[in-house]
N, C-alpha and C positions, 0 to 999 in steps of 0.2 A: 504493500500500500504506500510504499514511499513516493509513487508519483503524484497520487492523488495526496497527498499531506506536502509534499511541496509546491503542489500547484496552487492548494486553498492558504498557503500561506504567503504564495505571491501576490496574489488578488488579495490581500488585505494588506499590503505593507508595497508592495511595488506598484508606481504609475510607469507601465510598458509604452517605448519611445513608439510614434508612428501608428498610432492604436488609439480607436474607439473604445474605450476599455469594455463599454457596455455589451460589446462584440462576443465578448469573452462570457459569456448567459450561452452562447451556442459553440461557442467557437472555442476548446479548452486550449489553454497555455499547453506547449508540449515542453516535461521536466526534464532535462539532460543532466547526466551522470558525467559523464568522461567522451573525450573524442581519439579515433585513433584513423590515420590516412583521411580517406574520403568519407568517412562514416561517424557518425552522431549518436550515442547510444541513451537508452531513458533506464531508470532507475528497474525496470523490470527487463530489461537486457533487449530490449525490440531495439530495433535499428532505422537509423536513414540516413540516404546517401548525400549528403551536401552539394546537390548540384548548383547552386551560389554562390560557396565558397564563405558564408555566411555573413552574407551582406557585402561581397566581391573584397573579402580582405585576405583569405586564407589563399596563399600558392601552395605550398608544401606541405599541406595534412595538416589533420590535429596532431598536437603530439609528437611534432616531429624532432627526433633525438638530437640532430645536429642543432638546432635552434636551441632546443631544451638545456642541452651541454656549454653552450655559449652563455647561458645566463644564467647555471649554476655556478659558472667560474666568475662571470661578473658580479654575482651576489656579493660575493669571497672577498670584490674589492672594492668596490661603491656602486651606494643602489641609488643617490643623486648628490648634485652641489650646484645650486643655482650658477646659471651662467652669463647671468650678469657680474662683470667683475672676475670670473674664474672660466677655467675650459679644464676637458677632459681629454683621455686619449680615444675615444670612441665617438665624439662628436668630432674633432679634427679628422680620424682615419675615413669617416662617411663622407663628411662634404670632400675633402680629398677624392674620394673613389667615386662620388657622384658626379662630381665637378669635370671629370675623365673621363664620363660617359659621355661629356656633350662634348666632347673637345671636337672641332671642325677647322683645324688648322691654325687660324690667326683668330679665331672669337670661339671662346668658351662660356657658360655661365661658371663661374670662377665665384659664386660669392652664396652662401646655405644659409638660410635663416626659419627656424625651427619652432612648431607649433605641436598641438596634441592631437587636431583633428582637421579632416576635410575644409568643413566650410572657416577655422580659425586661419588655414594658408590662404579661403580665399580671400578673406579680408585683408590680413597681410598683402595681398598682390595687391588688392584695388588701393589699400594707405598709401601703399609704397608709390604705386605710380603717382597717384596724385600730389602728393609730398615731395615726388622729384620734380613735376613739373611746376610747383613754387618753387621748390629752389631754385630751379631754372626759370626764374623770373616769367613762369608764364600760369598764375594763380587760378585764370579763367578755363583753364583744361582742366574738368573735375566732373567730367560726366561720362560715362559708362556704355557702351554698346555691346550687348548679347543677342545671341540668334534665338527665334522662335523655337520653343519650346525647352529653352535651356535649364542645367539644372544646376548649383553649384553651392547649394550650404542653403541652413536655415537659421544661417543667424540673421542679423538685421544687416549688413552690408552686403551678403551673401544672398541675401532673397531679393536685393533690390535688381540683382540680374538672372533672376530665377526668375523664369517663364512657364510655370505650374502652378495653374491658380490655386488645387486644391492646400498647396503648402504656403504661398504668397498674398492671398485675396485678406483671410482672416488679420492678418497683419496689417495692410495697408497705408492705414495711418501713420505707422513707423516709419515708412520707407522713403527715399526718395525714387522716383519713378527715372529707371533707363530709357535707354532707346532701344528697341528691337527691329532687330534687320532677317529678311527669310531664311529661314534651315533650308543646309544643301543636304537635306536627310533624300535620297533619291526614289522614297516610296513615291514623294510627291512629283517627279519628274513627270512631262507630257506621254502620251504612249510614242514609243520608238525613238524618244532622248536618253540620249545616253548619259550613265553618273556623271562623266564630268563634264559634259555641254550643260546638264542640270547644275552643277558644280559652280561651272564658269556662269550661268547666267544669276546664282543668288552673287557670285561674285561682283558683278554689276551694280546689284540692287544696293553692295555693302558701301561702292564707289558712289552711290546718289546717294548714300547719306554722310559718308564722309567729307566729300565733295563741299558743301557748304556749311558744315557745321563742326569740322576739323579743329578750328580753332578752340571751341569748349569741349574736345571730346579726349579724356587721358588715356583711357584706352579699351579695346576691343577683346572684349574673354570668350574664348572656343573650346568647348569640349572636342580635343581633336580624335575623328574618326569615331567616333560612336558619342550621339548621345543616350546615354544611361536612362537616366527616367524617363527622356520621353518614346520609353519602348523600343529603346536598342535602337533611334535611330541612324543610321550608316550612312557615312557621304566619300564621295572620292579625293583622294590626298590632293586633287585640284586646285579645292578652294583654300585649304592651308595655303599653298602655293602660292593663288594669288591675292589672299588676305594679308600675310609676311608683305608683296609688293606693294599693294595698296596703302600697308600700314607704315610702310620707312615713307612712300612718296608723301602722306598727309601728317605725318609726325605724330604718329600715336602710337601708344604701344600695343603689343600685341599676348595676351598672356593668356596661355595652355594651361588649360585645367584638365590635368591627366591624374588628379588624384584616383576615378575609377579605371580609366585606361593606359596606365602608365606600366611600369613594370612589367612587361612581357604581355602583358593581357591582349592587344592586339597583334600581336606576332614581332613586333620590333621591339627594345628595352623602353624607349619612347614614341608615343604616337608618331609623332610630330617627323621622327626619324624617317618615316615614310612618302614624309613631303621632302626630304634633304633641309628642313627650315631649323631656325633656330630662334626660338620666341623670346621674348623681351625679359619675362618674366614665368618661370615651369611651374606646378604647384601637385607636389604630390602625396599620397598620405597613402589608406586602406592597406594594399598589398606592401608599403615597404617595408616592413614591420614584418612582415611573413603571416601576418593579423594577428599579432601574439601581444602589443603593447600599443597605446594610443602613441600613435607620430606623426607631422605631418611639415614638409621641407616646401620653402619658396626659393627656388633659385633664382639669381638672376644676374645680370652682365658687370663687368667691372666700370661701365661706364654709369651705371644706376647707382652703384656702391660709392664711386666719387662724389659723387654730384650731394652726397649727405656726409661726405669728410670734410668737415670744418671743426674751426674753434668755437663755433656759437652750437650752445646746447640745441638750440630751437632746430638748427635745419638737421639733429641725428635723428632718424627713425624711434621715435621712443613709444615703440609699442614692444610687448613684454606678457609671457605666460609663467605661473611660478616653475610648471615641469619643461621649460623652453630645454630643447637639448636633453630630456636625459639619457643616462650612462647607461640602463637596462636598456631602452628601447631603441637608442641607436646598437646596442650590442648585436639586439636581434635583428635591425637590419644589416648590420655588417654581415651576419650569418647568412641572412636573407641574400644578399651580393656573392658569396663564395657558393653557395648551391651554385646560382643562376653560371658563374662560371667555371665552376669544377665538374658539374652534370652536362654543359653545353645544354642548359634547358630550351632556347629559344628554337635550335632543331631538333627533340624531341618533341616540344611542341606541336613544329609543322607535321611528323609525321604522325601524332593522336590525333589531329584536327584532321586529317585525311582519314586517317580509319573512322571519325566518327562521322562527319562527311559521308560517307558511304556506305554508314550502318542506317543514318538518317534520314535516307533517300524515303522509307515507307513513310512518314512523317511530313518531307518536303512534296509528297506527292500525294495525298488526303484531301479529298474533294475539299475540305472545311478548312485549310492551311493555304494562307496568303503571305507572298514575301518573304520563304524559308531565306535566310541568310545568315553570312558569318565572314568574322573578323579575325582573324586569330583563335584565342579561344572564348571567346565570344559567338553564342550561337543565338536566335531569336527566329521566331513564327508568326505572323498575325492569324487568329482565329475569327472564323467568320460565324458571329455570335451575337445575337440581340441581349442577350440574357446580361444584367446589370452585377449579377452576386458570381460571374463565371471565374474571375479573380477567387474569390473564399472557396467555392465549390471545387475548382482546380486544387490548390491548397491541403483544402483536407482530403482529397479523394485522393492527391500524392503522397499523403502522408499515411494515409493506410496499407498504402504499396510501400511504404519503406521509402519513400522519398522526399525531400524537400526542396520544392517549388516554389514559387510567390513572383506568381505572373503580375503582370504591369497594364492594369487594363486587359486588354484584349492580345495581348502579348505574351504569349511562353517562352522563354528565355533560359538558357543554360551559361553557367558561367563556374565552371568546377575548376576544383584544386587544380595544380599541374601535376601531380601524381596521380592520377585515374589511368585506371588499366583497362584492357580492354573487354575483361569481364565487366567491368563498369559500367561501362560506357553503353553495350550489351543491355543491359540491368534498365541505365538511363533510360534508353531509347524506347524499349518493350513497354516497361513500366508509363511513362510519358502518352504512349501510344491509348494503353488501357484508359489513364486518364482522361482523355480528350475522348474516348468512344463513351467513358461514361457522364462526362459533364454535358458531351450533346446529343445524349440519347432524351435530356429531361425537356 
């Protein structure tokens, strides 16, 4: 009975993030014990396969010993020391080793500045940029441009370029109002445009607002190559391409929100890598951490880093997290970095994303399946659905099968560890399948 006594004791002591709580009258909290690989086990030993990754932070399994062994040694030697004023050798050896992912010759982002979550770096990019352009003497560039249907944090700077009413509308008041320019997502291209003529033409629309309003605008945030919430939408590494050009010619920055698709998640270490770009300002979090500790990194150029080196207090970036940097969690992304290059995970990758690819065909070819596609490891379906609870219903009906789902609207979506094997994957697919014949059988 241990599930059911930890579950009645969450509903009375825990308010669950993301959640109607009222929900939870039909809908039970599911209790987890322990995680080991791809799999999530409840206090009476049932299982489910983490096809999420649980909330797209896990690459490496639950549990995974290499990570584990990293941070038992770190325990041993410091578990934080604010870093304001002090540094450590696990914040130094990251930004170091992250700073050398972007290296493209003559321009690196060369400068890490560190938060505990998602939408905390996305704030950090928009301070930053704004803050550089006073310092550079141009105070009226303080306004924000994101693509329709964008998604990028729910804190109060973070939602005002969030384009999802369900998470943005109730707030309102707080916020100050962006500009939205059109998603190069290619669901919406004409029939027989192809992604990136669809690509190039939101690329257009981005130049008729930059065009005359360039002067008040600091800068332009993209979820490069897939947006997330708004149902895995996918665009072609196009309009990076010509968003980077647009953005040097109208003097704005340009900053990559790859906290959900950064890390390997779209088949390159970073999105962006896929357009050959290199963005003003990177913001990463979820997977660097291997999802084992809250982290989250703003990278950015050594010419954004100057422009706040002075003797006056006023023009240093004085924004500030008490866990800024810490020693556990950058450990565990350094461990997170020695996987990624001692397994050569990015072409192991490519070849699971083909085996599933191929297992997935019954799926992408189901009378009720619209838009099967995939990114990396990133997979997503639209379902052709009236039904408004097919989100919950999908849900629990994959959680009977051992699995766990949490489709996006009308969107099924896979986004598993990077250890899933090909039983797994198997398991996914089958499993997935039954779901969908039973959610629209009703």
């Amino acid at each position: 009975m241990k599930n059911q006594e930890l579950l009645q004791r969450s509903l009375k002591a825990v308010w669950h993030p993301c959640t109607q709580m009222k929900a939870h009258e039909t809908l039970p909290l599911v209790p987890i014990a322990r995680g080991e690989g791809v799999w999530l086990y409840d206090f009476e030993g049932h299982r489910f396969l983490d096809a999420i990754s649980s909330w797209w932070v896990n690459l490496f399994g639950h549990a995974n010993p290499r990570i584990n062994a990293a941070l038992r040694d770190q325990l041993e030697r410091l578990e934080h020391v604010m870093l304001a004023g002090f540094t450590h050798e696990p914040v130094v050896e990251l930004s170091e080793k992250l700073s050398a992912l972007t290296d493209k010759g003559k321009s690196r982002l060369g400068h890490c500045f560190y938060a505990s979550d998602g939408a905390s770096a996305t704030e950090i990019a928009l301070k930053m940029s704004q803050h550089y352009w006073r310092n550079c003497g141009s105070p009226a560039k303080n306004r924000y441009v994101s693509l329709a249907g964008s998604y990028h944090g729910e804190t109060v700077g973070a939602l005002a370029v969030t384009d999802v009413a369900l998470f943005r509308d109730a707030y309102a008041p707080l916020l100050r109002p962006g500009i939205t320019v059109p998603s190069p997502d290619w669901r919406l291209a004409a029939p027989g445009e192809s992604p990136a003529a669809y690509a190039t033409r939101c690329a257009k629309a981005l130049e008729e607002t930059l065009a005359p309003q360039h002067a008040e605008i600091a800068a332009l945030i993209v979820e490069p190559l897939v947006q997330c919430a708004a149902g895995m939408a996918m665009h072609d590494p196009e309009y990076l391409r010509q968003a980077r050009t647009l953005c040097d010619r109208y003097q704005v920055h340009l900053i990559a929100d790859e906290i959900a698709v950064g890390c390997g998640r779209t088949g390159s270490f970073f999105a962006c890598q896929q357009a050959d770009i290199l963005p003003d300002f990177l913001c990463l979090s979820k997977g660097i951490s291997g999802g084992y500790l809250p982290l989250s990194v703003v990278m950015t150029t050594d010419e954004v880093y100057q422009a706040f080196y002075a003797d006056e207090v006023t023009r240093a970036f004085l924004h500030s997290h008490s866990y800024t940097g810490n020693p556990l969690a950058c450990r565990a992304a350094l461990a997170t970095l020695a996987i990624f290059e001692e397994d050569d995970v990015l072409a192991a990758n490519r070849r699971r994303a083909a085996f599933l690819n191929q297992r997935a065909v019954v799926l992408a070819t189901h009378s009720c399946v619209r838009n099967f596609r995939n990114q990396g490891m990133i997979w997503a379906f639209d379902v052709d659905s009236d039904d408004p609870l097919l989100p919950r219903r999908a849900f629990a009906a994959a959680l009977e099968r051992g699995l766990l789902l949490r489709p996006i609207g009308n969107t099924v979506y896979f986004m598993p560890p990077y250890v899933i094997g090909e039983e797994d994957m198997d398991f996914l697919v089958g499993q997935t399948l039954a779901v969908l014949e039973e959610v629209l059988a009703v």
